[in-house]
C-alpha positions, 0 to 999 in steps of 0.5 A: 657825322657833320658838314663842314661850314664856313666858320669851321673852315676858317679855324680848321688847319688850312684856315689857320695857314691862310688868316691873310685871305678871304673867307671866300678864298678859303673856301674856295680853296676846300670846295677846289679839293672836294674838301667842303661837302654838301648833305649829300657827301658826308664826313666825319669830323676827324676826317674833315681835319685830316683832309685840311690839315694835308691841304694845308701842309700842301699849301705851305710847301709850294703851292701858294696861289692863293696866297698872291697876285703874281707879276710877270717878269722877265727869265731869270739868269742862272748866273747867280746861285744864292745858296753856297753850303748847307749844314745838316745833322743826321742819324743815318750812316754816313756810308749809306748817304756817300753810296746814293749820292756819291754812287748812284746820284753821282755827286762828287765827294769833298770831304769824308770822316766817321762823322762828316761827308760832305758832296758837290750838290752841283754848285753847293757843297752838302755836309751831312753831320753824324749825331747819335740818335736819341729818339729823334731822326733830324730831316730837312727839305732842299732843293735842286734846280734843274734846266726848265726843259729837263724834267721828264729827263730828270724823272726817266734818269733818276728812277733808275736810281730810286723810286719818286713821291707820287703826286696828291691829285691837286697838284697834278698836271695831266699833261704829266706823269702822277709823280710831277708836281706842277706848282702853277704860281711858280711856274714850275715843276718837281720830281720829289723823293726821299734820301736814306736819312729821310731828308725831302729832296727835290729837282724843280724845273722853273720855267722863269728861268733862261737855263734850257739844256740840250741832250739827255739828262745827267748829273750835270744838268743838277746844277745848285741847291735852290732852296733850304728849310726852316721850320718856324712857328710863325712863317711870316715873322720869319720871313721879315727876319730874313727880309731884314737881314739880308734884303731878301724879298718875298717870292713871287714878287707881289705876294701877299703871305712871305714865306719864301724869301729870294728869287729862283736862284735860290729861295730861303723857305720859312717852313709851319712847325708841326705838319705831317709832309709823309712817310718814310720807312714807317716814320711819318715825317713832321716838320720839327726844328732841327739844326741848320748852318747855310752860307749863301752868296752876297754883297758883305760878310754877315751871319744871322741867328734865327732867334730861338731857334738851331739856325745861322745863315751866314753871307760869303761876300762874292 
């Protein structure tokens, strides 16, 4: 048995995501999550690093407080959505992705062969590309915006069509139920689930944004994929990558780890290789590189390869 010190902090999991911080940061952040303990609460070492390194994982995805000063702005139009097509490989049957996306989510289909579906995400067009399995099951995150004033709606809808990811207790709003996730540097919330092909799908409803809805929640209230993964070594250099490229700025404004890169119309997220995020039919899900083609909206046509790695982003001049 040990107690976890300052020093084993720092070069445990969550310490490697957060070299950019304090060490008063980091810590702070262990003792927030019952993770640093006195004489009096002992753990093991293997659980001191199973707990940081779920902490961080948890960090990485969204909740990135530590990691900035926000500046507060004005809402933020939904006129412009960034992110026009994603490409994605999967091992699933295609028909069982058309029958909850098309079926029971209610997105559009337009476009179907043995090896190619693709459905309306709302506003961005989702191909799903069948590849044999070869002990690998290729899984993404993206995401949805939704209105801001929706997401109780949005959770009462979709559980009639699937079940949702219980919430890990730092991330909870108890004025929520404990499948919400409240990311309180974003200023938003998020209803998480899994598809059939064990791809990480979210609804966020981000209150920067002047797109509230009236009535009850439907498929049209899922308006455009906001968000993409890339799982990269280095976060960071990934996101300079991108800033390079395209001009995209790290989100929120005034942050002081990139890692997200756009605006609430649509976020380009670089991703930490290696974490566990859950399960999913038995399988833990890692975050490991797999291929992906986006075209998202812009001033030029361009494309940019991610060196070393299975990635293009390609810019539709709009």
């Amino acid at each position: 048995m040990f107690i976890a010190t300052e020093d084993q902090i720092v070069h445990s999991p969550i310490g490697a995501t957060c070299l950019s911080f304090s060490h008063l940061s980091i810590i702070g952040f262990f003792i927030m999550n019952g993770i640093l303990l006195n004489s009096g609460n002992k753990i093991s070492r293997r659980e001191f690093l199973k707990r940081s390194s779920a902490a961080a994982v948890l960090l990485a995805l969204h909740d990135t407080s530590l990691f900035a000063n926000p500046i507060k702005k004005e809402k933020a139009s939904p006129d412009n959505h960034l992110i026009q097509a994603i490409e994605l490989q999967t091992v699933a049957p295609l028909q069982r992705l058309r029958e909850f996306y098309n079926e029971k989510i209610g997105f559009n289909v337009l476009e179907e062969s043995e090896k190619r579906l693709t459905i309306a995400g709302g506003e961005t067009a989702i191909t799903f590309l069948k590849v044999e399995s070869t002990n690998s099951f290729p899984w993404y995150h993206f995401a949805f915006n939704i209105p801001q004033n929706k997401i109780l709606a949005a959770r009462e809808w979709h559980l009639k069509r699937g079940p949702l990811i219980e919430t890990p207790p730092h991330q909870r709003d108890p004025n929520y139920p404990n499948d919400v996730r409240h990311f309180r540097h974003w200023n938003a919330h998020s209803l998480f689930f899994w598809d059939p092909a064990g791809n990480l799908v979210e609804y966020i409803a981000r209150h920067d944004m002047d797109n509230d809805a009236e009535g009850e929640f439907s498929i049209n209230d899922i308006h455009y994929a906001s968000e993409i993964g890339f799982i990269v070594n280095d976060q960071q250099k990934a996101a300079r990558q991108l800033n390079k490229a395209f001009g995209l700025e790290a989100y929120p404004k005034g942050t002081n780890f990139w890692w997200a890169m756009g605006d609430e119309n649509g976020l380009l997220l670089c991703l930490p290789k290696g974490r566990e995020w859950g399960v999913f039919e038995n399988r833990t899900q890692t975050f490991t590189e797999f291929p992906v083609n986006a075209t998202i909206s812009g001033k030029q046509d361009s494309t940019f390869i991610f060196p070393n790695y299975p990635y293009s982003v390609s810019v539709e001049k709009t």
